[in-house]
FITILUM-52370 format. One record per residue: x, y, z of N, C-alpha, C, CB in turn. Coordinates in steps of 0.001 Angstrom, whole numbers, plus 500000, padded with zeros to 6 digits. Glycine has a CB too. Layout:
XYZXYZXYZXYZ...
//
This chain:
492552500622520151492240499268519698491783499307518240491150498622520597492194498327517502492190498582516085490466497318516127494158497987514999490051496811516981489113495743516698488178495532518314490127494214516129487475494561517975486737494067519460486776492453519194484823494739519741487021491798520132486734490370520085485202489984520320487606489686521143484905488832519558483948488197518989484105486984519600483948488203517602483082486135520164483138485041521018484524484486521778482630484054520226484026483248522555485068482831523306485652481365522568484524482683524880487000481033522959487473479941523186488066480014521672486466478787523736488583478676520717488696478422519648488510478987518500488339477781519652486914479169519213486266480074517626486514481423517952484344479965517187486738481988518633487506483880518607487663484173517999488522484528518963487388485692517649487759486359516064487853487842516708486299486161514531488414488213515599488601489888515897487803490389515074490028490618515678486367491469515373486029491856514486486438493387513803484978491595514746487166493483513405488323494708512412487554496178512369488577494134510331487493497292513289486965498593512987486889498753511641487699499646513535485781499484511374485662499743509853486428500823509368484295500019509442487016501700509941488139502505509451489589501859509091488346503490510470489689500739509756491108499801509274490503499509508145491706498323510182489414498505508328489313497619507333489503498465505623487780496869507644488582499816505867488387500544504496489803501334504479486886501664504417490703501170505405492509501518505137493120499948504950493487502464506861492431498978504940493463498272504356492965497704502805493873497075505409491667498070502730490901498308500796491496498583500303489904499186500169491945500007500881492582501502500034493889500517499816492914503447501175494236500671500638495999500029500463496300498998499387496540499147501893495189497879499559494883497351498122494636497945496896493969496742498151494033498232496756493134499673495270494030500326494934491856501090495701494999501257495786496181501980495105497009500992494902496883503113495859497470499879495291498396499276494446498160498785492950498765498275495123496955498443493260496318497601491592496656498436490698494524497331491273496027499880491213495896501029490221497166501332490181494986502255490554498441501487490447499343502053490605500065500325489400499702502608492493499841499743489277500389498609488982500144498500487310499746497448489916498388498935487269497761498905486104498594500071485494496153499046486183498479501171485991499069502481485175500970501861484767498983504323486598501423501486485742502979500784485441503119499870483964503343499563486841502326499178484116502208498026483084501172498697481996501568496459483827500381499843481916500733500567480716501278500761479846500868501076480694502437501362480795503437501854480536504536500930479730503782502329481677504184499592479910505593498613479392506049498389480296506731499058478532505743498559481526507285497975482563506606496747483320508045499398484077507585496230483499507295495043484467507051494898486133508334494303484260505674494548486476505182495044487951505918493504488985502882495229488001506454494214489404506391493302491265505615494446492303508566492970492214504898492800493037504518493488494255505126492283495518502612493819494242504873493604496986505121493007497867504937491734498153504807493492498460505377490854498874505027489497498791503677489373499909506448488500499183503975490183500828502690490142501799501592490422501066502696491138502984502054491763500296500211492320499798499669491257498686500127494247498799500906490527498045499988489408496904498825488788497726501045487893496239498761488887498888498257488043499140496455488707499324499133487416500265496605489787498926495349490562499510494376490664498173495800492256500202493383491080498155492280491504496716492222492596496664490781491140496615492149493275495754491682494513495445490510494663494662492589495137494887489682496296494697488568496322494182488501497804494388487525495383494739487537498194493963487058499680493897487199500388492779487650500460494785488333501131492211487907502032490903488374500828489590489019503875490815489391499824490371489651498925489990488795497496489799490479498968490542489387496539488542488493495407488848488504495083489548488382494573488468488054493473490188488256493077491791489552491986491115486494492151492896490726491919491750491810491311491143492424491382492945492707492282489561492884489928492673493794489209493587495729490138493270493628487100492974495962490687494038497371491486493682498514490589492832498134491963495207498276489335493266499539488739492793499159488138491168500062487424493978497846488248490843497658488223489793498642489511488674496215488238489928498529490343489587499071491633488555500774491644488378498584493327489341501410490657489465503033490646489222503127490104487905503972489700490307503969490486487086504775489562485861506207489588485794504403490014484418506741490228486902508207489578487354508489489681488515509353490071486788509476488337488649510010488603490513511383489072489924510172486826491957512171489308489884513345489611489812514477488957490868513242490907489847515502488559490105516664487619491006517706488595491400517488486278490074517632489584490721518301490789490860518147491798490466519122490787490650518674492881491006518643494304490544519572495288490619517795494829491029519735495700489511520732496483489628520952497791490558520845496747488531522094497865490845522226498846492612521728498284493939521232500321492656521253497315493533520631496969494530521373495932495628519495496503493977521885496025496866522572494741497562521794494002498459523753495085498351520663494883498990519525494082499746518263494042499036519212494676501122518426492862498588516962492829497373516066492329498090516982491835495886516069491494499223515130491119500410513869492208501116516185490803501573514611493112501084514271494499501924513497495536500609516068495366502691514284495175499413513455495658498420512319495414497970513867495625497661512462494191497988511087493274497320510364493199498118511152491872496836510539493966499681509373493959500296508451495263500590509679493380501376509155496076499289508176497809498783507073497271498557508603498887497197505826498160498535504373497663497965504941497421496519502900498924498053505203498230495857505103498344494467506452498685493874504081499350494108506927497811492804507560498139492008507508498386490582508106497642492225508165499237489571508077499118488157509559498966487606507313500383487541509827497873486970510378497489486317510990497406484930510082497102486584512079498106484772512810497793483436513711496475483405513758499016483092513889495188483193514596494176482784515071494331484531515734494349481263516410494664484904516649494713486123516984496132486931517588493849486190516607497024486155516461497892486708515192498481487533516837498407485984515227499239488769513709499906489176513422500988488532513510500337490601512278501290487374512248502292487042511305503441488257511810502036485665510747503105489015509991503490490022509203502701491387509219503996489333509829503309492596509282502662493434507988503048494261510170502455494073507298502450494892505972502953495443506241502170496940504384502420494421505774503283497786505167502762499296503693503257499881506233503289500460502586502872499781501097503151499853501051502733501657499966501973498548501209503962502644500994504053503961499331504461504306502065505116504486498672503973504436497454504186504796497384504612506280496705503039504491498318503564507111497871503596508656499493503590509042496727502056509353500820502904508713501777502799508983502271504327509364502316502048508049503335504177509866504284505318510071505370506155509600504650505123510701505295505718507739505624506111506712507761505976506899504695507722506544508005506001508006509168505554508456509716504516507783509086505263509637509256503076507891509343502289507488509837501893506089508577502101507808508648502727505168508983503257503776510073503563503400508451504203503464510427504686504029511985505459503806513212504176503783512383506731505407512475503591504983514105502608505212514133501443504149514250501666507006513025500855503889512768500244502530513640500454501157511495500682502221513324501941500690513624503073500139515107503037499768513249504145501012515331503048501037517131503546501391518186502655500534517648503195503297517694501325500222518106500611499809518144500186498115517717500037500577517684501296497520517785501598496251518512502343495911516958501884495797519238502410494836520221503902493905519359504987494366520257503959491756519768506379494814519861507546495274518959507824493823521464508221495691519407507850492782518384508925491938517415508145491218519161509909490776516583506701491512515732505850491416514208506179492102516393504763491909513520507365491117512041507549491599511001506874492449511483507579490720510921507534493504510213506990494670509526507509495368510756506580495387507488507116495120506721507801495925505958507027496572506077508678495380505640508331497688504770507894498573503329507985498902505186508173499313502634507650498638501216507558498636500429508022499722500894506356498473499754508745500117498763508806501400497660509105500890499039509799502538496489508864502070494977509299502106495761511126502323493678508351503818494383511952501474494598513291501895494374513393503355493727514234501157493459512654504511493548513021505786494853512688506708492447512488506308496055512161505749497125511913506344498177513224506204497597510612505787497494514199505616498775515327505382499345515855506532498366516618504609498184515901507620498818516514508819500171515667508964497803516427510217499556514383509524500920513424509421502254513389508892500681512559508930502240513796507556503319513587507175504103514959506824503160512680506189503131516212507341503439517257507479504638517247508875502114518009507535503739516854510039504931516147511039505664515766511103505016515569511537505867514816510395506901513868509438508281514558509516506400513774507672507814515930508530508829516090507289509661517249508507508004516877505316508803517441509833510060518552510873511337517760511230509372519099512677510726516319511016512364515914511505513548515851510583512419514502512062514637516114510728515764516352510224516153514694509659516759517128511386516034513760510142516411512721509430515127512485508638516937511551510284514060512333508937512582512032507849512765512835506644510924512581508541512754514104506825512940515331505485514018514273504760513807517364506000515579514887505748516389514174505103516619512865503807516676513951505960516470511882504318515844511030503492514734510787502917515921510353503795513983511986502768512818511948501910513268513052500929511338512219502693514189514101501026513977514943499793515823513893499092513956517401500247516594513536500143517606513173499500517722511666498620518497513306500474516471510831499364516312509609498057515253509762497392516204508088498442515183510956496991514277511499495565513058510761495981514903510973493755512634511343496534510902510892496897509941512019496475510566510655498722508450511635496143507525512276495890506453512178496373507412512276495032505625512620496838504008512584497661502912512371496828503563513990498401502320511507496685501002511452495702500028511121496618501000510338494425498685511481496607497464511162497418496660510488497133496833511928497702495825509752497592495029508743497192493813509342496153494484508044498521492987510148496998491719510622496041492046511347494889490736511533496746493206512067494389493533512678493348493978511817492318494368513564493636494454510526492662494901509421492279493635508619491384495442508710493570492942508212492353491759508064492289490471508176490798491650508899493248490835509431491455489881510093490339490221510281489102489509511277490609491708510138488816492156510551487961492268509370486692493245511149488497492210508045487625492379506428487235490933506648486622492630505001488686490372506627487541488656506819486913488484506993485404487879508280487526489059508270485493489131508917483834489597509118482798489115509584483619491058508182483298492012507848482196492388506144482477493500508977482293492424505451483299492750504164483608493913503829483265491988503339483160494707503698482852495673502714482626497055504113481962494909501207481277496228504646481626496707506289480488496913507225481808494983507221479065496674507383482672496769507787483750498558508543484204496222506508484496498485509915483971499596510649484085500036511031485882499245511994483119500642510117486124501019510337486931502037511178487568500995509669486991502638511485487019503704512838487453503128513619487203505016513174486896501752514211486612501057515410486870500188515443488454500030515563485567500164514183488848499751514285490352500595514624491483499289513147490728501968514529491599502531514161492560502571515961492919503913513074492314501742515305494668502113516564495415500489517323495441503513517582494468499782516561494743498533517346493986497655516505494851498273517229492074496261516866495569495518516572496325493759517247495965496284516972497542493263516025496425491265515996495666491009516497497349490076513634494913490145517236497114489662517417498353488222516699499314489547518679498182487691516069497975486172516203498064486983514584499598484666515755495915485816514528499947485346513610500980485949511998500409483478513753501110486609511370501216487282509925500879486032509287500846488439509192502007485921508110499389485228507293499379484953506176499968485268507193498734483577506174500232482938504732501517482447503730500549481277505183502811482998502714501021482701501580500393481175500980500271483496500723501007480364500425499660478988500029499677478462499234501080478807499115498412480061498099500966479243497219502342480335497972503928479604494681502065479174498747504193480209499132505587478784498559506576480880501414505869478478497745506076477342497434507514478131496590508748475787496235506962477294496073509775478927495600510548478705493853509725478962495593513154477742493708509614477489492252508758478567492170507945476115492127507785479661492991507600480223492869506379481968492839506737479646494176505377481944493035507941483458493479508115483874492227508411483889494627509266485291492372508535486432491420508493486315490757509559487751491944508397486369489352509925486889488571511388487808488143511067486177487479512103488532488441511647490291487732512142490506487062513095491374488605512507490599485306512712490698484712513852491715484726515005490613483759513524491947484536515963492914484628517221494054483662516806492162484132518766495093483706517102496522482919517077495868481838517913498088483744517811496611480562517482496504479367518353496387479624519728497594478522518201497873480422519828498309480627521312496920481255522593499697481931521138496174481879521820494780482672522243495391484142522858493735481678523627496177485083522230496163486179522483495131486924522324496926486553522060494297487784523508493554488709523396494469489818522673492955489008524696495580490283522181495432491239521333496025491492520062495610492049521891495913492290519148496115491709517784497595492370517570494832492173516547497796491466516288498930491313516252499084490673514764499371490592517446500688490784514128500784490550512775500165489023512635502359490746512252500334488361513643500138486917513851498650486754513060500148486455515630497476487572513411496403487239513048496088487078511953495786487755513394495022486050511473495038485429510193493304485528509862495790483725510271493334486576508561491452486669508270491250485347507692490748488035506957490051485081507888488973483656507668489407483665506503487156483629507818489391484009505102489352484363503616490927483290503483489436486511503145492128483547504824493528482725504673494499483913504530493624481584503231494247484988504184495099486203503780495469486641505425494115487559502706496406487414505771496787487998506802496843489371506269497979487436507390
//
């Protein structure tokens, strides 16, 4: 169970384990940061349309995601399912080209990513983000013959969150990122200030009143 329910009837809410909640922060925070370092760079950021909808904060300012897009793109080159594209966390942008794509899996099944992925030009840079306590995971991952497969054959790369991290810290925006990929911080993942339970997320219940959660659910704040 990712939560516990919180009163009855109408007013129901889910109140969100604090290990989701501080995996769905993260998931925010590496995009900002991953967005800020892009637009450094000169290129033009899209993000997912779901995650615009989320805030970010932590090494980053506190910024609403969709604040940080400055293009949607009507097209792209190589591209025939731009639907499926535009729904990567992160993109960087040359005019209509992808100069680099990003998928930030915190809790997902990194699967997903790939197939995302698939749908870009073959030699169009594309990484994948995890918490370092996900290596086992994607160590698993990589035995299967189709996962490897399409992970070493649509040019993908592994970057980790806390090495990421730290590295934003101390360069911000200047932030060399191809000296990370593959490269991992060891020290202990950072806890957020408010982890009291006073502080965590309620997600109210679907109309319908399903006891269990589901994409359907919608946090108080309006964001899903």
């Amino acid at each position: 169970m990712y939560g516990r329910k919180v009163g009855t009837g109408p007013s129901a809410a889910w109140l969100l384990k604090e290990e989701i909640r501080l995996s769905l922060s993260r998931h925010s925070e590496l995009i900002a940061l991953l967005a800020k370092i892009g637009e450094g760079r000169g290129h033009s950021i899209w993000i997912g349309q779901r995650e615009q909808r989320d805030t970010a904060s932590g090494v980053v300012e506190r910024v609403q995601l969709r604040d940080l897009v400055t293009k949607k793109p009507a097209s792209l080159k190589g591209v025939k399912e731009l639907g499926t594209v535009l729904n990567m966390d992160l993109l960087w942008l040359d005019g209509d080209e992808v100069v680099r794509a990003f998928e930030v899996e915190c809790t997902t099944t990194m699967t997903s990513g790939l197939q995302r992925g698939s749908n870009l030009p073959q030699n169009v840079p594309k990484t994948m983000v995890i918490p370092e306590e996900r290596e086992k995971d994607f160590e698993r991952k990589m035995k299967s013959p189709l996962f490897s497969g399409h992970f070493e054959g649509d040019n993908w790369t592994l970057a980790y969150f806390n090495a990421l991290r730290e590295a934003f810290t101390k360069s911000k925006a200047e932030t060399a990122l191809e000296s990370l990929l593959g490269k991992k911080k060891s020290a202990d993942t950072r806890r957020h200030d408010d982890q009291g339970p006073e502080n965590q997320v309620l997600f109210e219940l679907p109309e319908s009143g399903s006891s269990t959660l589901s994409t359907g659910l919608v946090m108080k704040n309006g964001t899903t």
